[in-house]
C-alpha positions in Angstrom: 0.0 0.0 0.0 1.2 3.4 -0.5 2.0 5.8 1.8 2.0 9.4 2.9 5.2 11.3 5.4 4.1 13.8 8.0 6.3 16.2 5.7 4.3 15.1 2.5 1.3 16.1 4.4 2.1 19.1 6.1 3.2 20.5 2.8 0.5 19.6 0.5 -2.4 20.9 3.6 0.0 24.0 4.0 -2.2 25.5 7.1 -1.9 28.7 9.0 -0.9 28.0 12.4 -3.1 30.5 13.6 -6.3 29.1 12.0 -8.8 27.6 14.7 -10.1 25.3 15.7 -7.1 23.7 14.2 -8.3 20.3 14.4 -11.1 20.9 12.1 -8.9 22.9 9.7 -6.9 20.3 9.5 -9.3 17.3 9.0 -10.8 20.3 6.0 -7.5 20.4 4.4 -6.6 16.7 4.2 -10.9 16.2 3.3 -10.3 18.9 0.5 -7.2 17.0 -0.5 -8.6 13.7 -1.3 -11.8 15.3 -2.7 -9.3 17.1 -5.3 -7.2 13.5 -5.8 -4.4 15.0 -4.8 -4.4 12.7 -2.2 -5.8 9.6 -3.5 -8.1 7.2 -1.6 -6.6 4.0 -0.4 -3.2 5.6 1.0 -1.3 5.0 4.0 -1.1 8.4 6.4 1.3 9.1 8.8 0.5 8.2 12.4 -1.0 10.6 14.2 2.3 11.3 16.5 4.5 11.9 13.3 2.0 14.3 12.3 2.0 15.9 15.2 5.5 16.7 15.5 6.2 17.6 12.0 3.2 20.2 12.4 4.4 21.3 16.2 1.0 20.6 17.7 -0.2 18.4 20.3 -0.8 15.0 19.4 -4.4 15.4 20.8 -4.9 17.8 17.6 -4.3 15.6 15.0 -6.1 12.8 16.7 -9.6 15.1 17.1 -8.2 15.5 13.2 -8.0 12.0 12.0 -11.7 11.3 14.7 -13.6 14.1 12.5 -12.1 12.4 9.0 -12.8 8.7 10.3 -16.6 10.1 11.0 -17.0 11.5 7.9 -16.0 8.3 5.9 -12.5 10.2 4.4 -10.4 7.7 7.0 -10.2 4.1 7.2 -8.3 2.9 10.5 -7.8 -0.3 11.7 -5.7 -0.8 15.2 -2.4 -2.2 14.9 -2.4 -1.1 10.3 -2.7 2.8 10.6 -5.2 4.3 8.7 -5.5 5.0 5.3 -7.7 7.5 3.2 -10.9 6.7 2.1 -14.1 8.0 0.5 -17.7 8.2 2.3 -20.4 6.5 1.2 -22.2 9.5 -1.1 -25.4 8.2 1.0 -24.6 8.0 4.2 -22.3 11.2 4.4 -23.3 13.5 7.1 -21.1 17.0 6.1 -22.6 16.9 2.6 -24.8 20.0 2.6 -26.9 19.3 -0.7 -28.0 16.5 1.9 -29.2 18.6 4.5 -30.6 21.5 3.1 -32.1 22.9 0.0 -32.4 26.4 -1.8 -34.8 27.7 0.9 -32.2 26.6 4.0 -34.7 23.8 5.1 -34.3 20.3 5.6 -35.9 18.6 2.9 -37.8 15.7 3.9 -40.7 16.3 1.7 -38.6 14.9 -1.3 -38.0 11.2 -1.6 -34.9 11.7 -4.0 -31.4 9.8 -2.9 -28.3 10.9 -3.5 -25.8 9.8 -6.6 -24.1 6.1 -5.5 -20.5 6.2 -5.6 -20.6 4.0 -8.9 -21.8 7.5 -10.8 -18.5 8.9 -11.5 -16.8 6.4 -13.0 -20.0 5.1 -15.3 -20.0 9.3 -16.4 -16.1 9.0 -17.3 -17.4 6.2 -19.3 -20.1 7.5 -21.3 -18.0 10.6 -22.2 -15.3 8.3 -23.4 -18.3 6.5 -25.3 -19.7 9.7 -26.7 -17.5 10.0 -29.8 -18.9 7.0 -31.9 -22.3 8.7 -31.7 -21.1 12.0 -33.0 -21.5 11.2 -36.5 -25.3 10.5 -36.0 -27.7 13.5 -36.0 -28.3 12.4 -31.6 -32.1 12.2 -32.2 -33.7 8.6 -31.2 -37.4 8.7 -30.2 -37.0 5.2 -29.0 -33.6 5.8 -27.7 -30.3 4.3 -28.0 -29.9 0.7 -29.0 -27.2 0.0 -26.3 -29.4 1.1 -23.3 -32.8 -0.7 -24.8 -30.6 -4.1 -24.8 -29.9 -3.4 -21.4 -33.3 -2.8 -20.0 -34.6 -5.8 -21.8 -32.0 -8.0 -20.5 -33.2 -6.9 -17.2 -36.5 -7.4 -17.4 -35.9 -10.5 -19.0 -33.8 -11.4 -15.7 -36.6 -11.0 -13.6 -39.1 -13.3 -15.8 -40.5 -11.3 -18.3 -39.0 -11.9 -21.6 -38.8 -8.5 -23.4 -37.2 -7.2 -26.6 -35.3 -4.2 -27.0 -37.9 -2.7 -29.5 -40.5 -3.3 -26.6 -38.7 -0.5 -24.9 -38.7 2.9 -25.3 -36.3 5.3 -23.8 -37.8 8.6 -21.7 -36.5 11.9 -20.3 -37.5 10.6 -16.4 -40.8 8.4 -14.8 -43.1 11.0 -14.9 -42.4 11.6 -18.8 -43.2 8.1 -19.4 -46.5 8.7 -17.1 -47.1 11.8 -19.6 -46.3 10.0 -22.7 -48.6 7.1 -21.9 -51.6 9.2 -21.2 -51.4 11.2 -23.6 -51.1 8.5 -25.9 -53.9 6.0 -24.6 -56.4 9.2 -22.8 -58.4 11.1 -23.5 -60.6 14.2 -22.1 -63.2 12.1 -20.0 -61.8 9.2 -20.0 -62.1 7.4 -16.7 -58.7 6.8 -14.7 -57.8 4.9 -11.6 -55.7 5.4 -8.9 -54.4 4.4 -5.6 -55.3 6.5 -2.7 -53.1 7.6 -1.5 -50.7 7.8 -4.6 -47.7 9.5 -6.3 -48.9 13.1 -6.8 -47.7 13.6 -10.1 -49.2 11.0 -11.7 -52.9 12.3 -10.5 -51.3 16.0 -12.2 -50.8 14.4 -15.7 -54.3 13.0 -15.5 -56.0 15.8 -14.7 -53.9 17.3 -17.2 -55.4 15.4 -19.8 -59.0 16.3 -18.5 -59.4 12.4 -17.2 -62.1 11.9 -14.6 -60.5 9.9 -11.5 -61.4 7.1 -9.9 -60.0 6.3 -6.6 -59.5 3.0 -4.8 -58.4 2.9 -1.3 -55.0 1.3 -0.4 -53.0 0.7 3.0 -49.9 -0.7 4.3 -51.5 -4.5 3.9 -51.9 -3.2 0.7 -54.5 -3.8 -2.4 -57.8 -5.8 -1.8 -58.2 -7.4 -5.0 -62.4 -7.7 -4.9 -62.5 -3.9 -4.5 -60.0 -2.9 -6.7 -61.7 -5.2 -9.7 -65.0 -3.8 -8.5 -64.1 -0.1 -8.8 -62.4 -1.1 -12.2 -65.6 -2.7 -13.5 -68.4 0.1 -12.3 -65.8 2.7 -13.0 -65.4 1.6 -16.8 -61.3 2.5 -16.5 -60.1 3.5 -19.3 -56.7 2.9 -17.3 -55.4 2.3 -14.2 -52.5 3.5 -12.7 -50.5 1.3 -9.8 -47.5 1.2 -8.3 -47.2 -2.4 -6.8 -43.6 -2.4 -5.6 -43.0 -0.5 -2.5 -45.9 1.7 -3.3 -45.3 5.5 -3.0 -46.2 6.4 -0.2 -47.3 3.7 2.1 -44.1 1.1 1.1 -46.5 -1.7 0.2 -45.7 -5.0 -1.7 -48.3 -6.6 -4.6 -47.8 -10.6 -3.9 -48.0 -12.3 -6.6 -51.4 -13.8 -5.7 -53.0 -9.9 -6.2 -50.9 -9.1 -9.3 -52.4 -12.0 -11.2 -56.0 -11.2 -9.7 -55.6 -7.4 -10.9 -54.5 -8.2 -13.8 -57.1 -10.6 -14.6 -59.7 -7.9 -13.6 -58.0 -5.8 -16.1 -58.6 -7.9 -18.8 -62.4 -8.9 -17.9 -63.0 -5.1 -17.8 -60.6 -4.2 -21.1 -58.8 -2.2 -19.1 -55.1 -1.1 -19.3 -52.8 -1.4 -16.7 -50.1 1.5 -16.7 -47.4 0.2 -13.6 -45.2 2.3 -12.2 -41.6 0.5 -11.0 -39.9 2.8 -10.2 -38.9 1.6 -6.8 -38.6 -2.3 -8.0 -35.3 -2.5 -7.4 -35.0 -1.4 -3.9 -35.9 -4.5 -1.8 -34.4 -3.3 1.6 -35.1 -6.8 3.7 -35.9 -10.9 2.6 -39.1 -10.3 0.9 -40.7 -13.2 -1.5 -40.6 -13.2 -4.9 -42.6 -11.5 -7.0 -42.8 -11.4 -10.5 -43.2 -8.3 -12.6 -46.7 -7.5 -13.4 -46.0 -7.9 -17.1 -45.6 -11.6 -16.3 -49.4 -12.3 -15.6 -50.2 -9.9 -18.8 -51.9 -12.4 -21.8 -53.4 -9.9 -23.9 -50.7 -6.7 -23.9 -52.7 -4.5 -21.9 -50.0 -3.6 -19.0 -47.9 -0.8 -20.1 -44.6 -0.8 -17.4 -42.6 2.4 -16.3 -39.1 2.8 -14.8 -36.8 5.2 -14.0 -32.8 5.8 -13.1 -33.5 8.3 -10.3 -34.2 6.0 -7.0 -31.4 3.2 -8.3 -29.1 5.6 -9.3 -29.8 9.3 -9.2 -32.8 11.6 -10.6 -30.1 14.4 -11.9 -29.9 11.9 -14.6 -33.2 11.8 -15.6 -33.5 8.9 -17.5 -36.8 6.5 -17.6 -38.6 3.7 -20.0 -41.3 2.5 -21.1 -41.7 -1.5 -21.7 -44.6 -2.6 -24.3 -45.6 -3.8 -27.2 -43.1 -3.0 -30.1 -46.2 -1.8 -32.1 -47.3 0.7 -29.0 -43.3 1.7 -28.7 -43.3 2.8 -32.2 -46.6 4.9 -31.4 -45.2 6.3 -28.7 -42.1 7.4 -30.0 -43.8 8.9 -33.0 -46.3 10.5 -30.3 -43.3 12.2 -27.9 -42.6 14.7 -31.0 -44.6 16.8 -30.2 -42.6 16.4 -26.4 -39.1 16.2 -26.4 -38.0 14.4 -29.4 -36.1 11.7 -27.6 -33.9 11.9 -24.6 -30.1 13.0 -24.3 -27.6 11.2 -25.5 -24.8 11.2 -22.5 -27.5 10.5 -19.9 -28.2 7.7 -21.4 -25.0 6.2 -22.1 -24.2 7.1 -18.3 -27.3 4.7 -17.5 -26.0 2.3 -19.6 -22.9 1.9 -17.7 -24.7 1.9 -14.6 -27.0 -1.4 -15.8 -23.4 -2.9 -15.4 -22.8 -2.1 -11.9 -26.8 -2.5 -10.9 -25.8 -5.0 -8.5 -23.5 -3.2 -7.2 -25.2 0.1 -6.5 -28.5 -2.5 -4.9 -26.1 -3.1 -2.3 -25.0 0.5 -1.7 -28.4 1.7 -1.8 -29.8 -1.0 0.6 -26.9 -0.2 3.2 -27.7 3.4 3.2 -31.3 3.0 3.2 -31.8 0.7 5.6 -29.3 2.8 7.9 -31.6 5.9 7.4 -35.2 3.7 7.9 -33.8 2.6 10.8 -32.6 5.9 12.1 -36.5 7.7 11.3 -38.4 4.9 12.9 -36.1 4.7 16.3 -36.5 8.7 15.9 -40.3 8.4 15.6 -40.5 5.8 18.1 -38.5 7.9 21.1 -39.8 11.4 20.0 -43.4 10.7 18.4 -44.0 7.5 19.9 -48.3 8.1 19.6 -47.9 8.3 16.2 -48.3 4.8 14.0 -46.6 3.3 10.9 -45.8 0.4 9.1 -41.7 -0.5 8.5 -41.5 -0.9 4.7 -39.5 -3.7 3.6 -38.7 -1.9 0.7 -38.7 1.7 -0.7 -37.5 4.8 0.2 -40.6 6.2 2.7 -42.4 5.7 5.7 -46.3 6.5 5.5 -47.5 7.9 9.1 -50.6 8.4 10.9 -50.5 10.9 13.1 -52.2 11.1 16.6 -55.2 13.4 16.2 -53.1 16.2 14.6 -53.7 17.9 11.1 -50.8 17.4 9.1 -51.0 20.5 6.9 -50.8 23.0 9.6 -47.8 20.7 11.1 -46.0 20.6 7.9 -46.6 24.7 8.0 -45.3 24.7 11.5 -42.2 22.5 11.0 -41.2 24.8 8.2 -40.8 26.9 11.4 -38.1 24.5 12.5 -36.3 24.3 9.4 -37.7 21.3 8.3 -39.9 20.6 4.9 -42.4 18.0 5.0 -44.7 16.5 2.6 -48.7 16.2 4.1 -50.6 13.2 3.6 -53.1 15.6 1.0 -50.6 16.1 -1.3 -50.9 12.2 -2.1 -54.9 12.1 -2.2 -57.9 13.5 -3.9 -60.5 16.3 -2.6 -58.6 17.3 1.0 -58.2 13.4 2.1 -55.9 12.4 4.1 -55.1 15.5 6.9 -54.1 12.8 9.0 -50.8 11.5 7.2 -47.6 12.6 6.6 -45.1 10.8 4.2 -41.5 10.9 5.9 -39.0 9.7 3.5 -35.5 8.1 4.5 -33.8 8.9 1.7 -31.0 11.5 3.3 -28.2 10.3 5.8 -29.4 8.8 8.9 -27.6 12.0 11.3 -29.8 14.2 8.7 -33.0 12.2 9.5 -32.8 12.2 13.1 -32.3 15.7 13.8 -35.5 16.0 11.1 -37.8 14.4 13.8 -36.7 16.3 16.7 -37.2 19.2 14.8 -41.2 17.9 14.1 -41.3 17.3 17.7 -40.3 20.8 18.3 -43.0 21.7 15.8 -45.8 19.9 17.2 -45.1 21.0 20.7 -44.5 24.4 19.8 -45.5 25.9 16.8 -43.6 27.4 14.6 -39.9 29.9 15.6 -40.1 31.6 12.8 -42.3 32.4 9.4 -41.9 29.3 7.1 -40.4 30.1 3.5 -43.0 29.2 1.3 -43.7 25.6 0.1 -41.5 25.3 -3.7 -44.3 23.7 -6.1 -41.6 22.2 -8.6 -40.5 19.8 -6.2 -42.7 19.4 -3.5 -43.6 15.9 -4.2 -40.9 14.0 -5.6 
């Protein structure tokens, strides 16, 4: 392994001895180092008594030093080796502030979005190295690019659906492919079901579309088949909209049983089935197999969505659309009028991350699982009359509250620094006042200071006047 001097260091962090607290400038400078590669990852530092010397500070300095870098993930130390540089887990580091707050200063835990894995970087150093053999094209493909298509048909084909890369079309994000299929296959007045609750946006396109809405009531058991074919059937859906895997937002899981029920109903009623993935890939304990809900499809009438930006990161945004090749061809003629087709590098970066999908499932079930665990101990010590379901899966945590209305709390905890999403953001007609959807999608330190802060809110009432609520994002 290589290895660093105490003179090496002490040249390349080339401090002020006056700067304080020094420990923490220090720990900066070597953190500022690696982040720069000018001290790269993996290498042997000096022990924290040559250090100390060479600097002419107490050895108690560079200790607190090499403490602060071993909490934020830029050490590695194991007693009797040393310790050697290292980088943090991009989900689990505490001193990133994109994590912590957003534009408005507030802690953002109204936005389910994770952070980039560490597998980003080298898959974007990739694609630009790729990028060259598709300059001499005119960068325009409504369907998208071949080599991503193979991969997202290999996939699905992995998990027991066998699918072509023409069944695939390549979109700018999830909720494209929501507004893509709608538009295609909806009409004004056409009759469109739901989950209640559900994922906001998707109830936005509809309307957009001048669709009349059905709703059919869900919960952390999940989907009652009987009801859901029943409101399909005196309903007359056009289509309906789910999201069986680690629904958004009360974490449920379809078994297999209810997928091959609702998708039975679907066909008795000619309905379509338009299901949402997104989080599919984000199994956070041993749950049982379930097969995608393409696989108990006979007649071509479910329509599957998925997206880059829970797996891997929504900065990317980069989704698809699996179907019939005859409906992909529609629907790429159909986006024209959209976006044409989507860009060229991201998808060559999501390409590259297909390779390491295995990879990045691991990293993103450490991290998430760390965070889950972190909100529902949180929850449990702070808000322990409030009630909730652990998801096995996912990346929130659906809450009923204790008698409170969860508008005027998210309002107050704005107060508090905190932004929260209300359970009537994720329902029709004011339902709902007595939910809130807590995501555990930042780092588990950010999490639990989140709750405390609710606490504060609930007990309190708001310390100051809340910034207002930002629409664009408010319910990711």
């Amino acid at each position: 392994m290589r290895h660093l001097s105490a003179t090496q260091v002490a040249r390349l962090v080339n401090l002020d001895p006056a700067a304080r607290p020094y420990y923490r400038v220090l720990a900066d400078g070597i953190r500022a180092l690696v982040m720069d590669g000018q001290i790269p990852v993996h290498v042997r530092m000096p022990a924290e008594r040559h250090l100390a010397q060479t600097l002419k500070v107490s050895r108690t300095t560079v200790t607190s030093a090499y403490d602060l870098l071993r909490e934020r993930g830029f050490l590695d130390s194991r007693q009797g080796s040393g310790s050697w540089t290292a980088l943090p887990d991009p989900a689990t580091a505490p001193d990133n502030p994109w994590l912590s707050a957003g534009a408005d200063n507030l802690l953002q835990l109204h936005c389910a979005a994770p952070t980039a894995p560490s597998a980003l970087q080298r898959a974007m150093t990739e694609a630009v190295e790729d990028l060259p053999r598709y300059g001499m094209g005119i960068g325009y493909d409504p369907l998208g690019l071949p080599a991503l298509r193979e991969r997202i048909a290999a996939r699905y084909t992995a998990r027991g659906v066998a699918t072509r890369p023409e069944q695939i079309v390549v979109t700018t994000g999830s909720q494209h492919a929501i507004q893509l299929v709608l538009g295609r296959l909806i009409g004004a007045g056409d009759p469109v079901m739901v989950e209640s609750p559900t994922y906001p946006h998707a109830i936005g396109v509809a309307r957009q579309r001048g669709a009349r809405i059905v709703p059919v009531g869900i919960s952390h058991e999940g989907w009652q088949p009987d009801l859901v074919a029943t409101a399909m059937r005196q309903s007359a859906a056009r289509l309906v909209y789910l999201m069986p895997d680690f629904q958004n937002p009360t974490g449920a899981l379809m078994d297999e049983a209810t997928r091959a029920a609702v998708t039975g109903a679907a066909r008795r009623a000619d309905t379509m089935l338009l299901i949402d993935e997104t989080w599919s890939e984000l199994a956070l304990d041993e749950v049982p197999r379930t097969a995608p809900m393409a696989a108990f499809d006979t007649d071509n009438r479910v329509v599957s969505i998925g997206s880059a930006s829970k797996l891997w990161w929504g900065g990317l945004r980069i989704g698809w659309i699996r179907t019939t090749a005859a409906l992909a061809r529609a629907l790429a003629t159909h986006r024209a009028v959209v976006d044409i087709a989507s860009p060229v590098l991201e998808q060559l970066v999501v390409a590259r991350l297909f390779d390491r999908l295995e990879e990045t499932r691991a990293e993103r079930r450490r991290a998430l699982r760390a965070s889950r665990d972190a909100l529902v101990s949180g929850l449990r010590e702070h808000l322990p009359e409030w009630t909730f379901t652990v998801p096995r899966g996912g990346g929130v945590l659906w809450v009923r509250l204790n008698g409170e209305a969860a508008t005027p709390l998210a309002d107050a905890a704005a107060g508090h620094g905190v932004r929260l999403a209300p359970g009537p953001w994720f329902g029709l007609e004011g339902t709902l006042e007595g939910y809130l959807r807590l995501p555990f999608t930042l780092p588990p330190q950010t999490v639990t200071e989140a709750v405390t802060r609710i606490r504060a809110a609930r007990d309190h009432g708001p310390l100051t006047t809340p910034p207002p609520a930002d629409p664009v994002i408010a319910m990711v």
